[in-house]
N, C-alpha and C positions, 0 to 999 in steps of 0.2 A: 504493500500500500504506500502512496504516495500523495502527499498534500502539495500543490503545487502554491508558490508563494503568491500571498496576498488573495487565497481561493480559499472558498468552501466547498471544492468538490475534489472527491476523493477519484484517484484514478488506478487499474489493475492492466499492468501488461505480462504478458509470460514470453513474447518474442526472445532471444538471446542477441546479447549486444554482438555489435558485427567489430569485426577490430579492421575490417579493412579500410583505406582509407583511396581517399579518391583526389588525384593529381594530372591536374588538362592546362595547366601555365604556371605565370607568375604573377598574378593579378591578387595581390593584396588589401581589403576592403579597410576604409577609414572607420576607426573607433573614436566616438565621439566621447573628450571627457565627460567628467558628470559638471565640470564647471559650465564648458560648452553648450552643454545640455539644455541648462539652469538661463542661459544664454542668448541661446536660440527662439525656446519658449518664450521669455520674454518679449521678446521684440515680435512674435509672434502673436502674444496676446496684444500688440500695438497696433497689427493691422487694423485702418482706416474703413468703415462702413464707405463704399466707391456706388454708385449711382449704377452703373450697369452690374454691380455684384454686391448688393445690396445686403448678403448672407457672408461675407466673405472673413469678416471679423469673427465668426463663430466658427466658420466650417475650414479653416487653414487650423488656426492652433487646434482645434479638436484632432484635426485628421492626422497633424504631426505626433501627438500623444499619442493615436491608437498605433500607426508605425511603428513607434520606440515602444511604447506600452504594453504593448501586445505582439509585434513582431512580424506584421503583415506585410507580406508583397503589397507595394501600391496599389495593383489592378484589383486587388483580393478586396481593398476599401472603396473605392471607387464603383464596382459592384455591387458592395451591400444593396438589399433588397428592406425593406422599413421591415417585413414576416423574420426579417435573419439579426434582427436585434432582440434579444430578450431583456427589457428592463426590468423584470421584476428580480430576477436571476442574476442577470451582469451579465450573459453569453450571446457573444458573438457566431454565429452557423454561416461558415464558410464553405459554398458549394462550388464545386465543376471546378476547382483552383488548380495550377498546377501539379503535375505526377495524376489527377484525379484523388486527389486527397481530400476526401470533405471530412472537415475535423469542427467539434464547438471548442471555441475559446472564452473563458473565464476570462473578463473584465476585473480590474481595482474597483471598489465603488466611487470612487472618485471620476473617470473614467466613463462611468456607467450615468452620474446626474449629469455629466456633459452630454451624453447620447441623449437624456430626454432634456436639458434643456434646448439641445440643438434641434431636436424634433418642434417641439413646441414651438420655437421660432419659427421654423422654416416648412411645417407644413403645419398650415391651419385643420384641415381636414385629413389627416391621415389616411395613406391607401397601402394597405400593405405588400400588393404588389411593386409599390413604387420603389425610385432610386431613394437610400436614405442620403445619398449626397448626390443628388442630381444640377448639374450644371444648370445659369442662367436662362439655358434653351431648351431644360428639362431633362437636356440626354445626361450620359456619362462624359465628365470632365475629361479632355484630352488631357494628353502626357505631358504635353509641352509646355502646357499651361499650369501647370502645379510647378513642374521646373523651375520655371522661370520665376515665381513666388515663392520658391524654395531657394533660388540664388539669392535673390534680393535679403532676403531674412540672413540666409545665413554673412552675406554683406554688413549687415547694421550689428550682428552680434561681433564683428570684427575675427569673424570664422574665414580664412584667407579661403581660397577655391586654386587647384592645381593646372584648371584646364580640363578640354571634353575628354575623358578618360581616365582621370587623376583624380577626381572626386576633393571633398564630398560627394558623394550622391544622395538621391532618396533612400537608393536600396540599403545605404550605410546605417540607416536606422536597424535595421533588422538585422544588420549583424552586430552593432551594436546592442542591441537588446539579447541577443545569445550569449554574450560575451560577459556583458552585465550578471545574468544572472548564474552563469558559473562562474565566476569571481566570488559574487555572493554566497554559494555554496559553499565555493573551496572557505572563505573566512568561517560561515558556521560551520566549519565540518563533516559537511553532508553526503554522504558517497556517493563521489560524483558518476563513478561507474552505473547504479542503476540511477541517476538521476540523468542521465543524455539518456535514458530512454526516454522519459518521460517529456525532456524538452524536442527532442526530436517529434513524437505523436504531435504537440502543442503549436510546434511551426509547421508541420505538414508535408515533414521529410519523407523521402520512401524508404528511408532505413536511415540507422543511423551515421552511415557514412561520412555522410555533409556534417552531421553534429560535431562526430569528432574532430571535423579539422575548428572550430572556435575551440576545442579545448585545449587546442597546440596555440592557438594563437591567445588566449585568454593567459597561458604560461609565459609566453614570449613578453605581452605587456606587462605582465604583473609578476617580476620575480621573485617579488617577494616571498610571496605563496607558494611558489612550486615546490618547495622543498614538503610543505607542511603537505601538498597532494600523495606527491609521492611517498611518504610516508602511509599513509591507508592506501594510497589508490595504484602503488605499484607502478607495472608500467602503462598503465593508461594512457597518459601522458604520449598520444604518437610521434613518431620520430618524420618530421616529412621538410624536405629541400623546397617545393613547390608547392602553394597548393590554388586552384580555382575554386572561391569562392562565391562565382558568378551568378552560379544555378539553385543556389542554395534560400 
């Protein structure tokens, strides 16, 4: 059994962790500090109410907190359906996502009165087939469009940018958020071994192949810890020259 942090729902896997790991480049994902974080959000919560995007002050800082928060592919938010929020609950139903992994995500409650206040604002009459973040012309917000509101922010939080390729990215929230939370383990002591099972189900891996490479990279930032891993967790800790984190 496993209690996933900041959850009341308990989860049972019996799959066996996989130790193999998976190597397609060199492309290393940006880990955003927690100052960064702290950062970003801010100047996030700044965005300006704008005339043609008259929701836009609610619906960027929410949708960046569910990323980092919860760990979502962009398109996996962008998507939601108003029927795939659970507010009584806190859970997120992520369908047709990537690999074909429909998995529920547990929200913070914090997290979760942002989901209904942003409902509340922005749809008077609630339809549950609808988008829960449907673009000014109703459809699904393009990509390029959150980009570009995602550069700009990260601009004013004084977060440098490397160039198209170098990131930040979007997607850097969500390795961020993996990395985050085994860090977190590793300090409580929590074995991390059956614990990337459980984070792997949670983002929507098809094993946990992908998992483990944040646990190599979660060491490499944080040396502090590695020693106290390896101590319970042996060699978990994989040994990898390269790794693609693209897919993940």
């Amino acid at each position: 059994m496993f209690l996933f942090p900041d959850c009341r729902y308990e989860a049972y896997i019996s799959t066996p962790l996989s130790s193999a790991i998976c190597e397609h480049g060199s492309f290393v994902p940006y880990i955003f500090s927690d100052e960064e974080l702290r950062q970003f959000l801010r100047q996030a919560d700044s965005i300006p109410i704008e005339n043609h995007s008259p929701y836009q002050h609610l619906f960027y800082p929410l949708l960046f907190r569910l990323l980092y928060g919860c760990g979502l592919r962009l398109n996996e938010a962008l998507t939601l359906k108003i029927r795939n929020v659970d507010f009584e609950n806190g859970i997120l139903t992520i369908l047709g996502t990537k690999f074909d992994k429909d998995r529920l995500v547990p929200m913070k409650e914090s997290l979760t009165r942002r989901c209904q206040v942003f409902l509340d604002a922005r749809h008077k009459c609630p339809e549950p087939s609808a988008l829960f973040f449907p673009a000014p012309d109703g459809g699904v917000y393009a990509h390029v469009t959150i980009y570009a509101k995602f550069r700009k922010v990260l601009k004013n939080a004084g977060i440098s940018h490397g160039g198209r390729g170098n990131g930040p990215r979007i997607h850097d929230f969500r390795h961020t958020f993996a990395v985050h939370c085994l860090r977190q383990w590793m300090r409580d002591g929590t074995n991390v071994e059956n614990a990337l099972k459980y984070l792997s189900v949670y983002m929507g891996h098809v094993n946990t192949v992908g998992t483990h490479t944040y646990l190599r990279l979660t060491a490499e930032l944080f040396p502090d810890i590695i020693t106290k891993v390896e101590a319970f967790a042996g060699n978990v800790v994989p040994k990898l020259e390269e790794g693609d984190y693209e897919s993940y």
